[in-house]
PAGU-262748 format. One record per residue (C-alpha): x negated, y negated, z. Coordinates in steps of 0.25 Angstrom, whole numbers, plus 5000, padded with zeros to 4 digits. Layout:
% residues N
XYZ/...
***
This chain:
% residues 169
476848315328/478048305318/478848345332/478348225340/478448125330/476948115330/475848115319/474548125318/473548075306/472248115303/471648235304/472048395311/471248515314/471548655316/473148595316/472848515328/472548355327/471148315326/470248205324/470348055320/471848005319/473047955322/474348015332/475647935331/476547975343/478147965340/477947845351/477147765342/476047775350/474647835342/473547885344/472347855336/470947925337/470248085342/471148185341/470648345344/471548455347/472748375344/472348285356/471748145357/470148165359/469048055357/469247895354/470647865354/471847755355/473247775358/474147675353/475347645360/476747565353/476547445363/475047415360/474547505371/473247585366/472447685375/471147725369/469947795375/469347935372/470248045373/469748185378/471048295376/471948185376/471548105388/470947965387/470947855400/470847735393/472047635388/472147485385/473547425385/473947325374/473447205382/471847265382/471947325397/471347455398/471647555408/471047605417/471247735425/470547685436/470147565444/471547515436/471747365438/472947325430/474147285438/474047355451/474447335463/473447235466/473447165454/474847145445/474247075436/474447125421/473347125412/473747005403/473646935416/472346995418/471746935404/472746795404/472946755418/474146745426/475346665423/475646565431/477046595443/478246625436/477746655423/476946795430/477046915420/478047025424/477147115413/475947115405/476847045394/476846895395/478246915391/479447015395/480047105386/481547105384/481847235391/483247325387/484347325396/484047435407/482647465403/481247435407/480047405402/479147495403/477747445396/478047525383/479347515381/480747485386/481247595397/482647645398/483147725411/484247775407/483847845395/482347865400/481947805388/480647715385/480547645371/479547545366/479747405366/480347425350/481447525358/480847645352/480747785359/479247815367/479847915378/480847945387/480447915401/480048045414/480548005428/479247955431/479247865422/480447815423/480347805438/479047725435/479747635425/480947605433/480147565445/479047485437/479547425426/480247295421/481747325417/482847225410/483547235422/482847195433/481647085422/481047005428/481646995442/480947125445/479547065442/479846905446/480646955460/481646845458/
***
């Protein structure tokens, strides 16, 4: 763990993490709940650095449950949320739409202040040219595959194209 930047409290078995406890990622993100084998197993809840947290039962380190930070759960199926036949976002869902011109462009009722060049990507600020992605505090969570930053490019809201992009004006 000392090589990833991670830690782990609570308790090990045969060398390998076990039981009740805590994982800090180097992302900030934890983990807090069953671990067996040195893999999440039973009641567990991940705990992401913008608010996000995706709990359920874990079998081997598979789980298919997850809120986001504004109560929405996920579903893998029968999914809902902002499709394609209903772009509303989920704060819309629970507070009713704003009235024309005032429309969210995302599930904030305000914009962020995006960086020169980058995009937001829901967890943080994306750049293309270093293929970085940091939090909103501007520190380091990954560095971006092609697909994701094929899918961010396309999808999400940049500082250079604002509000124009999502208004059509």
């Amino acid at each position: 763990m000392e090589f990833t930047g991670s830690s782990y409290t609570r308790a090990f078995k045969n060398g390998r993490i076990e039981g009740e406890g805590e994982y800090k990622f180097p992302t900030e993100t934890r983990y807090v709940g069953e671990m067996k084998n040195g893999m999440f197993h039973g009641e567990g809840v991940l705990h992401f650095p913008n608010g996000s947290i995706y709990e359920g039962t874990w079998e081997k380190g598979i789980s298919k449950q997850c809120f986001t930070p504004d109560g929405l759960e996920y579903q893998g199926k029968d999914w809902e949320f902002c499709d394609g036949y209903d772009r509303q976002f989920y704060t819309e869902r629970c507070n009713g739409l704003k009235p024309a011109g005032e429309s969210q462009l995302t599930d904030l009722d305000s914009l962020r202040v995006i960086p020169d060049g980058c995009y937001d990507c829901g967890d943080g600020f994306y750049d293309p040219n270093t293929r970085v992605i940091t939090d909103y505090e501007h520190h380091f969570l990954r560095n971006a595959d092609y697909y994701e930053h094929e899918w961010i490019v396309s999808t999400c809201l940049s500082e250079e194209l604002g509000r124009d992009r999502w208004t059509f004006t």
